[in-house]
N, C-alpha and C positions, 0 to 999 in steps of 0.2 A: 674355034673357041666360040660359046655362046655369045650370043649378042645379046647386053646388057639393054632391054628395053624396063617400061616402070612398069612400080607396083601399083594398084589401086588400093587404099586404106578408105576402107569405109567404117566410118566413126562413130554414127548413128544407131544406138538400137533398136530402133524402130523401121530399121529399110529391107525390103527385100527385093532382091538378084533377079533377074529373070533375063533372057534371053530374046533380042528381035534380029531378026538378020543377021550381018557377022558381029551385031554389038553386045554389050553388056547395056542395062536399063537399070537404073537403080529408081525404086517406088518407094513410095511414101504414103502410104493407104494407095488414095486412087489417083496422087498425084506422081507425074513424072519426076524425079528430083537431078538426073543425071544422064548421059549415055556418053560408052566410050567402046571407039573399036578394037574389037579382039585382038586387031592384029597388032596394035601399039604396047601389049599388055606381054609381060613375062609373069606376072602370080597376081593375084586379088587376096586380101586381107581383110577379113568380115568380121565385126565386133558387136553385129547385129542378132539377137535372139530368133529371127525370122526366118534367114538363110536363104535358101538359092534354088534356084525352079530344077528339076532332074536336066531339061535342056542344057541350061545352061552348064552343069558339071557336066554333062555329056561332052560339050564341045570344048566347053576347057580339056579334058582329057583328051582329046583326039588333036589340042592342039599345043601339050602339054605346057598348059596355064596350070601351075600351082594355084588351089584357092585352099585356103585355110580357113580356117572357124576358130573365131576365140570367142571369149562370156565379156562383154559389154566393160567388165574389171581387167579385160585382159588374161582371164587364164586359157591357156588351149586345149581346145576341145577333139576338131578332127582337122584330116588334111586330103584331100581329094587329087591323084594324080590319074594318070594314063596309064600304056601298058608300059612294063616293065623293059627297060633298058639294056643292053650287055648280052652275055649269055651265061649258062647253067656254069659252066665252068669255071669263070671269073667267080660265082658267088660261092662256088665250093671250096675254091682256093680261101676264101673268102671266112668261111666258117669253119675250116679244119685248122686255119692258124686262130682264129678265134678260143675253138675248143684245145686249144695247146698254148700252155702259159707262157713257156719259154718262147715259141715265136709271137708270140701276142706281145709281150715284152720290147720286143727290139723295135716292134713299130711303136708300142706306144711309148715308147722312152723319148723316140725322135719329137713327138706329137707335146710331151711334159715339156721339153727340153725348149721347142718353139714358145710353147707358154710362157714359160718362166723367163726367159729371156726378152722377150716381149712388154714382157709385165715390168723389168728393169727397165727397159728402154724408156719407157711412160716416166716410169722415175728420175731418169739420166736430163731425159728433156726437160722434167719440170727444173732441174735442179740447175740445167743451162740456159733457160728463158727467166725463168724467177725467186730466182736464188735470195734476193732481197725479201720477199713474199711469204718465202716456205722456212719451214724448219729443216733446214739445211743437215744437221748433224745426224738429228731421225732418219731422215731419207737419206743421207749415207750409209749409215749404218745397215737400212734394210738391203739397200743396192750390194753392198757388202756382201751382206750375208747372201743374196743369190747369187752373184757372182761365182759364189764357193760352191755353191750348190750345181751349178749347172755340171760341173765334169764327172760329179756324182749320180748325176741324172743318167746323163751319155752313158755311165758304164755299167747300172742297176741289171740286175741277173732276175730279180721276182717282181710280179706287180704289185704284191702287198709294200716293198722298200719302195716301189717308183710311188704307188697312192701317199703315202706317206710325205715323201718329199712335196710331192704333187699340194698336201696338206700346208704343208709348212713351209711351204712359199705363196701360198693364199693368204695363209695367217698374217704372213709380216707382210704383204701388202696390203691387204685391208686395214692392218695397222694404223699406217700413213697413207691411208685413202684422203681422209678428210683435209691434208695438206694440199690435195691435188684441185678441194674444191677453190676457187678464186673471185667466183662471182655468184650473188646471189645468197653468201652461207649463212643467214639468218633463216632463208626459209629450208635449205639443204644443211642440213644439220648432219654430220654421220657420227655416230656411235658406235659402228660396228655393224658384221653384216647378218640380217638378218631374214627369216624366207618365209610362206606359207602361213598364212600371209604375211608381207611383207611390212613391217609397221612405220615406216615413215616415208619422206616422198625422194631420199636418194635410194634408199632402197628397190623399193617401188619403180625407180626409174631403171634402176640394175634390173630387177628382174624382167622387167618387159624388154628391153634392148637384147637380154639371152633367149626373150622368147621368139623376138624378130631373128638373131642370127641363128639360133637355132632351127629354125624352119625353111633359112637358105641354106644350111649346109646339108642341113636332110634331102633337100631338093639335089644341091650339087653331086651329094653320092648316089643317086635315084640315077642323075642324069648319064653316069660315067657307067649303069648298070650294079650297085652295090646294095648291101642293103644297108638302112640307116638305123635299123634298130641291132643290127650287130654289132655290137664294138669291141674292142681290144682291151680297152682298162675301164670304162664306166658300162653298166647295164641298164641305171636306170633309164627309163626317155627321157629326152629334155624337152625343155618348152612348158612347163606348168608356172608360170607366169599370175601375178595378181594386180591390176595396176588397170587406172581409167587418165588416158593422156588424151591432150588436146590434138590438132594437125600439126601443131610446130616441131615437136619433137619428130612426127614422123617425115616432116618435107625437110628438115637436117638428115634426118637418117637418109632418104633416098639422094641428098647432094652430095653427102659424106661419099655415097656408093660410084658417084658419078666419077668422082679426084681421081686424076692416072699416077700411077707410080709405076716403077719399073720392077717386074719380081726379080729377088735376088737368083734365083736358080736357074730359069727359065731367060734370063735375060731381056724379057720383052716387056715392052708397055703395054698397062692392063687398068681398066677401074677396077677403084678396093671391091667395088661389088662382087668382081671377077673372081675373085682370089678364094674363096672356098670352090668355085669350080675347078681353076689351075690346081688346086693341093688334091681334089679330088680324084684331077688326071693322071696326077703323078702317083697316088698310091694304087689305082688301079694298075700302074704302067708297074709299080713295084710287086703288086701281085700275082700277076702275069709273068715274071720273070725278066722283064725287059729292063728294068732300073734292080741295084744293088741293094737298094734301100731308102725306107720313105724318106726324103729331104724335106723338114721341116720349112713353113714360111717364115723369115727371120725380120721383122720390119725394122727398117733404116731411114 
């Protein structure tokens, strides 16, 4: 299993990357502003206009350090890996159930099916930690309604029925999104979810947090040999992201990554970081022939 080391989030749009030894140097015109070694680093995250000397993508690739590029607001731009993972075979398997709806289906069903369920769970908890707090009857009601939804998930024959669904279990959770905010909601205000750009600052915080996982699970299916711009039910890329955040959000994000829990399928203790690599393993291992079928992550 990968070993979860950090990411470096550089904040600044004013810095550029460059390469001394086995470090990263992070400059600031002609001052030094930082330096960290490569070998402590699993990806770097640049929100800098300036970007990063060819050295330095060089060695990140050779020593497959994700580095990414986003615009200062947070949208993404590029992402810089190494060579390519797996072999020709795994990615053929790979795009011939792609290019066939019915098997594209049954994986992505498994894939809806963890969503949705997931996205209850979020509800279930709020509704057993702060039942006093929330609108209790809303947020049953939605819990409700995915509940019902989910065996209809599990059995969808086409992806335009699974998109669908997929639709309308977005819908009624964003519904009662704004029950789930607790702290702070004079300045997190939600209304509904909105994108491109993003017009308020929950929004805005949605989208950058999908541009963050979004660029670890690209990595995760990179790493198991897949490719990440093939999918089963959505085609667009993800990761188009608008949003200028401080550190704080991003030093939760990499503690959030640190927390062990135990995967439900796999039996084993893992950081949340981990868990788009573990799911990644497992659908390679599905498309390979050696598992029955993707086993969704179901968090508990």
């Amino acid at each position: 299993m990968k070993k979860l080391l950090n990411t470096l989030f550089v904040t600044s749009e004013d810095k550029y990357l460059a390469l001394e030894n086995e470090n990263v140097v992070i400059w600031n015109g002609e001052e030094r502003a930082g330096q960290y070694p490569l070998i402590m680093l699993e990806g770097i995250v640049s929100f800098s206009y300036k970007g990063a000397s060819p050295a330095l993508m060089g060695a990140c690739a050779e020593r497959n350090i994700q580095l990414t590029f986003l615009t200062p607001r947070g949208r993404f731009l590029a992402r810089s890996c190494g060579m390519e993972n797996g072999n020709v075979l795994l990615r053929r398997a790979q795009y011939r159930i792609a290019d066939h709806d019915a098997d594209a289906c049954r994986i992505a069903r498994n894939m809806i099916f963890g969503k949705v369920y997931n996205t209850r769970w979020i509800i279930e908890r709020a509704l057993r930690d702060h039942a006093m707090r929330v609108d209790a009857a809303a947020l049953q009601k939605v819990s409700a309604r995915m509940a019902a939804q989910l065996p209809v998930i599990e059995t969808a024959e086409d992806l335009d029925t699974l998109r669908g669904l997929e639709g309308s279990a977005s819908a009624d959770y964003f519904s009662v999104f704004s029950e789930l905010i607790l702290a702070q909601d004079a300045e997190f205000v939600f209304d509904g979810r909105n994108r491109r750009p993003p017009r308020d600052n929950v929004n805005a915080m949605l989208s950058f947090a999908y541009a963050l996982l979004a660029n670890d699970c690209a990595a995760a299916l990179e790493s198991v040999g897949l490719d990440a711009y093939v999918g089963f039910l959505h085609t667009d890329r993800p990761g188009r992201a608008s949003l200028a955040l401080d550190l704080i959000l991003l030093t939760a994000w990499q503690n959030r990554k640190r927390e062990e829990i135990t995967h439900p399928y796999l039996k084993e203790k893992l950081a949340c970081g981990l868990v788009p690599f573990s799911q990644a393993l497992l659908l390679s291992r599905h498309l390979r022939g050696d598992l029955d079928g993707y086993p969704p992550f179901l968090w508990k």
